[in-house]
N, C-alpha and C positions, 0 to 999 in steps of 0.2 A: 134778970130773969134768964135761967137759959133754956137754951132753944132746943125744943121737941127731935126728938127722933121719931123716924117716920120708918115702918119695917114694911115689905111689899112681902105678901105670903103668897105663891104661886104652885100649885098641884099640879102636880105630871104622871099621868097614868095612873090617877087618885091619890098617889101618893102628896105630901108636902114637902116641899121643895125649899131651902133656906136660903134667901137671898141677904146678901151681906147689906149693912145700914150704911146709906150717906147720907154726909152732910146737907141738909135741904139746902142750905145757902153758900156752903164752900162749891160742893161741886157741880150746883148749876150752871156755870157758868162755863167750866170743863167740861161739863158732858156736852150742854150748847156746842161749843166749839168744836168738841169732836163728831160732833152731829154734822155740824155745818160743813167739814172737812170732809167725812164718810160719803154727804148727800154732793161734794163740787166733786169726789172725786166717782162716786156711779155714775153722776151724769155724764160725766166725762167717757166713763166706760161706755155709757148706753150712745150718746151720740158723737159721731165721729167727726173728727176735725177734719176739715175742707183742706185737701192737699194739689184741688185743681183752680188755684186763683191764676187771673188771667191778667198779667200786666201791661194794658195798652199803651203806656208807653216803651216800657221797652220793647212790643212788636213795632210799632212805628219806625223805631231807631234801628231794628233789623229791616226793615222794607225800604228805608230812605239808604241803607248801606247793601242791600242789594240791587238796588237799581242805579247804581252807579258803575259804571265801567269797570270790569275786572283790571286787577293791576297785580302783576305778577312778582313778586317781593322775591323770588327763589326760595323761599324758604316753605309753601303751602304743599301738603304733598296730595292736594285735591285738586291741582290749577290742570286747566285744560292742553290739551294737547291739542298744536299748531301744525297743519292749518285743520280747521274744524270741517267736520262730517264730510271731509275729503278722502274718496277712494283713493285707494293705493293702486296704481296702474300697474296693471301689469307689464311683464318681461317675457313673456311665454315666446316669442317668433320675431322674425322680421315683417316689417310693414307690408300688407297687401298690396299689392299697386294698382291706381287708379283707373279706372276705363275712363280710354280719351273719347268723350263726350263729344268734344270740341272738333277733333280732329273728323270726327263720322259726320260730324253736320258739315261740317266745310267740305267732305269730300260727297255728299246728298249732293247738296245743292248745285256743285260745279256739273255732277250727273244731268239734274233737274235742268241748269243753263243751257247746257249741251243740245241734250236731246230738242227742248224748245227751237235755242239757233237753226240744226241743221232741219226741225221739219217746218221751219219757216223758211229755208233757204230752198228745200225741196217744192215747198208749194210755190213759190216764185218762179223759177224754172222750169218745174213740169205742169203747174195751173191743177187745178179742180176741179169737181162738173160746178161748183154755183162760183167761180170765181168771174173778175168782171172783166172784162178786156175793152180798154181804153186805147182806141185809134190815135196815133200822132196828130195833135190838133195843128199841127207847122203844115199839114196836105192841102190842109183847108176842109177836111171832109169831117161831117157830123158824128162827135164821138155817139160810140155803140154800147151799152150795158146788156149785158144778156146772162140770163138767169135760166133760160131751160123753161121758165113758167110761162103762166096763160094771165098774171097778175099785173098791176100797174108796176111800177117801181115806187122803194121809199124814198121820200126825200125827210130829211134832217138836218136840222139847220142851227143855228146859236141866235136867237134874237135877241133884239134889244126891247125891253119892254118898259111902257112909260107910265102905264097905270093899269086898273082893274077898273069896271064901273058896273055898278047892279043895275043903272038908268042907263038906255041905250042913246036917250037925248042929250044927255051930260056928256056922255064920250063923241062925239058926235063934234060937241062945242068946241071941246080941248082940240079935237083933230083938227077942225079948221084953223083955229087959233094958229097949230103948229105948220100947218100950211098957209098961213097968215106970215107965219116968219120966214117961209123960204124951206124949209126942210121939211121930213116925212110922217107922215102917222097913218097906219089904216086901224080897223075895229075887227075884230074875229067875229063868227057866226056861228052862232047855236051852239055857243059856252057858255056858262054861270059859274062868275061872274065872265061879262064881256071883258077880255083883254084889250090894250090899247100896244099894238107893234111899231115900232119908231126906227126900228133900223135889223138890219139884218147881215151876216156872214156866214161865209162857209162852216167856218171852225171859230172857237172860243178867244184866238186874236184876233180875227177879222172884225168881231162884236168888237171887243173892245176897243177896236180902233175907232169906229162907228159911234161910241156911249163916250169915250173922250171928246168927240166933238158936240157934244149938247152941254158941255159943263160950262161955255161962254154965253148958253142961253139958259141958263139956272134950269135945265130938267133932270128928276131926279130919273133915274135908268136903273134897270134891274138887269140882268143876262139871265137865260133860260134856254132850256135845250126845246126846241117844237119838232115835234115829227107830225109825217102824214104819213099812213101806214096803207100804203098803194097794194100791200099786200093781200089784204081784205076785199079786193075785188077779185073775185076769180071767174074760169070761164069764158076770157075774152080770145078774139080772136089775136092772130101774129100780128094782124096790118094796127088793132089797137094798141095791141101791146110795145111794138116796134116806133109808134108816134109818140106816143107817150114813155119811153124809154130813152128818145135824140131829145122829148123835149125837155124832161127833165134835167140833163147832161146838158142842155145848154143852158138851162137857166142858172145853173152852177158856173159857169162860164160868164153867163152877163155881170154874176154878182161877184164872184172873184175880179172882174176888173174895175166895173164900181167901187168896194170898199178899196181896191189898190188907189183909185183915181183921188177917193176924198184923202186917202193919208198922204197925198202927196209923193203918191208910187210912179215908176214907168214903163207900167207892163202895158198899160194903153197906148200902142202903137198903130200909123196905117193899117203894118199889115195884118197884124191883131185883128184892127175893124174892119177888114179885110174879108178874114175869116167867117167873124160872126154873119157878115150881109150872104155869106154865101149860105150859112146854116140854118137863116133865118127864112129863106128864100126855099131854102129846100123844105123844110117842117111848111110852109106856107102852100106848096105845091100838093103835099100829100093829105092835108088836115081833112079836105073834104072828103075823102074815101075814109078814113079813119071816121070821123064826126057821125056818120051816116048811121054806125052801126051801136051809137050809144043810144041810151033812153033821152028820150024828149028833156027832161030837168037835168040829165049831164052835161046834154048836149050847150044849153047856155054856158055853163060854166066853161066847159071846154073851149068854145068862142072866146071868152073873156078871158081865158088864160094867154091863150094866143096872141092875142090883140095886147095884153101886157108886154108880151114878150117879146113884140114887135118895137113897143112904146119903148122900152129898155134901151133897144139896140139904135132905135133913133136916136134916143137923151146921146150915148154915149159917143156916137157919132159929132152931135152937135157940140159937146166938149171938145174933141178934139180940132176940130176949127174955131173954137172961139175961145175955151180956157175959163170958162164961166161955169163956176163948182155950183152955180143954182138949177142947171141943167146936171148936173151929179145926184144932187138929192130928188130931182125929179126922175132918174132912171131908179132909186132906192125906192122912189114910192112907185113906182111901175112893178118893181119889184115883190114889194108888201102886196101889193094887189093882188100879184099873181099868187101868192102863196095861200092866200085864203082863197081862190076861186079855184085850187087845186085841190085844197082838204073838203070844198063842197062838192066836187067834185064827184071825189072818192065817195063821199057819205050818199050821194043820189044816186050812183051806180050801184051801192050795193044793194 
């Protein structure tokens, strides 16, 4: 049988139009083909091939070979230049020269030294209006402090302190206790907390020499500075201020040879205790014209200072005939006594 021909008649602008005859079965398969070939190659046209793939391992392989330490092969003509983001110094001049710093403070200071020395030399040899003038205690005669004022004198001292008590019966206990063993304690008055005073000195050796000897009876000692501020009384007469000006100056005197006596010093001589019976004899003769013109609640304290001050100079006397340091710490606690019945002193007069 053979096989049909198949004619395709197609009109173009009414006219007919003669299309050439194929093979229904030869060139099906060729036209397919070039079908298939025309339709891979428009797609192709229409859609564009991806020219931005991204290959994560080779970025990998560049990030692990950039973070490894540049190495300079001589050969890269991108290697950095040595030393890095280092200024180029300049050459422009010679060096400025330094201001000697050093030189101006050392030469301040030896000013600053100066000046100090010569107006402390100056106040020594020509004195002040408030400077103190200290009689040669070798006359025998009662050192003199004089200030120009109508006020008591400060006294300031170094104590040895051996507790604090907020119960004034518990302090109380420990003081006897400590007067139980032979040595000193008094209590302060109308402080919070109540201080417990166990030894006393002029200056911050004299303490210590004082709180060295309580370390064989296990108490524990603090050092502190205590003033009484004699200052704060004002308006008194010359004959008050004048007794209470020898008597403070001797109390300084009792206690500079007490703490010398307990370290095993030798400034406690005859004629030392000598001196003091005479100064003590004298402040004894004038206390009553003095005493007269305090207020009634000074006036006790003022007796009882006295009478301390007397008790001192007896202890120390009694050491030097007998050498029995228990009459030493009994002049210390005559001592302590006197110093608080001086600070109430001050407070009821004003």
């Amino acid at each position: 049988m053979g096989r049909e021909k198949q004619t395709i008649s197609v009109r173009l602008n009414g006219k007919e139009q003669k299309i050439n005859e194929h093979n229904k079965d030869a060139n099906v398969k060729d036209e397919v083909g070039a079908t298939r070939e025309h339709v891979v190659e428009d797609e192709a046209e229409i859609i564009p091939q991806p020219d931005n793939i991204i290959d994560f391992g080779k970025r990998q392989e560049e990030r692990i070979r950039n973070g490894q330490p540049y190495w300079d092969d001589g050969f890269s003509e991108k290697s950095p230049k040595l030393p890095f983001n280092r200024k180029k110094k300049t050459h422009s001049g010679a060096k400025n020269p330094k201001f000697p710093v050093m030189l101006v403070v050392a030469l301040f200071s030896a000013v600053v030294v100066g000046l100090s020395l010569g107006f402390m030399i100056l106040t020594v040899f020509t004195g002040n209006p408030t400077s103190v003038t200290v009689e040669d205690t070798t006359t025998g005669a009662i050192p003199t402090f004089s200030d120009g004022g109508d006020s008591f004198p400060v006294l300031t001292l170094e104590v040895v302190q051996g507790g604090a008590f907020s119960d004034l019966a518990k302090g109380e206990e420990i003081v006897a206790q400590l007067k139980g063993q032979g040595v000193a304690g008094t209590l302060t008055k109308g402080t919070d907390p109540i201080y417990m005073f166990i030894g006393a000195g002029g200056d911050r050796a004299q303490a210590n020499k004082v709180a060295s000897l309580y370390e064989s009876y296990g108490q524990d000692t603090y050092l502190k500075s205590f003033q009484v501020d004699g200052q704060a009384v004002t308006g008194q007469s010359e004959a008050v201020t004048a007794w209470f000006t020898n008597a403070i100056a001797h109390y300084k005197e009792l206690l500079q040879l007490s703490v010398d006596a307990l370290g095993g010093g030798s400034l406690l001589t005859p004629e030392r205790l000598g001196q003091l019976t005479q100064s003590t004899d004298s402040l004894q003769a004038e206390r009553d014209q003095a005493f007269t013109q305090l207020s009634q609640a000074a006036q006790v304290h003022a007796l009882a200072l006295g009478d301390n001050l007397v008790l001192a100079g007896d202890k120390l006397a009694a050491y030097v005939d007998s050498s029995d340091e228990k009459v030493l710490w009994q002049s210390q606690q005559a001592l302590l006594d006197a110093l608080v019945e001086y600070d109430q002193l001050v407070q009821a007069q004003q």
